[in-house]
C-alpha positions as CSV (number, residue, x, y, z in Angstrom):
1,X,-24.2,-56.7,42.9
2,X,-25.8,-53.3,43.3
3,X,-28.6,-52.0,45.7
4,X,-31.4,-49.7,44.5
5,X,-33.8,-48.5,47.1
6,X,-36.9,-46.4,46.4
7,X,-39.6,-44.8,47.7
8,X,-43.1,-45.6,46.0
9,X,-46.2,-43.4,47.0
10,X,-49.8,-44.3,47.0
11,X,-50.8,-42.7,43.6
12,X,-47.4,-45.1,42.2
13,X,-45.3,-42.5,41.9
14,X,-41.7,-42.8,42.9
15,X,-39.0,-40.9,44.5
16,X,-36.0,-40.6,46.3
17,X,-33.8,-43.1,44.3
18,X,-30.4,-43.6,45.6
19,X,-27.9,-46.6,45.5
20,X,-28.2,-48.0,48.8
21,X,-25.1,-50.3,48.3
22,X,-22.6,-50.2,45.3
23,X,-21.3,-52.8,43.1
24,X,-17.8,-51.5,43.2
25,X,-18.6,-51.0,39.1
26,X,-19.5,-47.2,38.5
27,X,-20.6,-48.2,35.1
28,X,-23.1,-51.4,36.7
29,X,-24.6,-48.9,39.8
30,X,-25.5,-46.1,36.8
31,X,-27.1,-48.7,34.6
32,X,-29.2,-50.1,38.0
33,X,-30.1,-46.3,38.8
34,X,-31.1,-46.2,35.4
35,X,-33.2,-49.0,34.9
36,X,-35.3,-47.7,38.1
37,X,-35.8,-44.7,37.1
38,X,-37.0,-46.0,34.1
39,X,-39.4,-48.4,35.1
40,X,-40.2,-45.1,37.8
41,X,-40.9,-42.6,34.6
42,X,-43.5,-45.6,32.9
43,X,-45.1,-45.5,36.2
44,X,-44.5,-49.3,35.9
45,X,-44.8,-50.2,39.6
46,X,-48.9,-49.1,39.5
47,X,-50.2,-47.4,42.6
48,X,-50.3,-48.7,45.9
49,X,-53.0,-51.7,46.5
50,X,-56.3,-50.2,48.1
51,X,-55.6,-52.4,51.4
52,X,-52.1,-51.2,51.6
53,X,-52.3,-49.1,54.5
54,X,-49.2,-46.7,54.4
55,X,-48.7,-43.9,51.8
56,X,-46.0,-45.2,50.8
57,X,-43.8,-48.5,50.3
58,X,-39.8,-48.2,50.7
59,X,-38.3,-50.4,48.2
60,X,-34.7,-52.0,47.9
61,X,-33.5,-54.4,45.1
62,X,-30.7,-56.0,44.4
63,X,-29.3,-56.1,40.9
64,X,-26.8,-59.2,40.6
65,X,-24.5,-59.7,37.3
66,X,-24.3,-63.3,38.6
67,X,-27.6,-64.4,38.0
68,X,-28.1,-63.3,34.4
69,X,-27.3,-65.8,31.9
């Protein structure tokens, strides 16, 4: 499994994408980084919930092979 984190701001922008922990797999951690910054570039995620009170919201997921069937 891979770890993505993320950074996502107010307006539901996002930044700072980085693999936080590697699969071991280069071709797997590109393909997580990818699908991120995918979802990132549709602004998919939607701005931050009015009660929300930070600017922004650190994210980390965890893609797993192992659960995909």
């Amino acid at each position: 499994s891979a770890e993505v984190v993320f950074i996502v701001r107010r307006d539901g922008s996002v930044v700072d994408i980085r693999l936080r922990r590697s699969s071991g797999v280069y071709w797997f951690d590109v393909e997580a980084l990818g699908a991120v910054e995918s979802a990132a570039r549709q602004r998919a995620f939607g701005p931050l919930p009015d009660g929300f009170s930070d600017d922004a919201l650190t994210v980390i997921f965890s893609f797993d092979p192992r659960i995909i069937r």
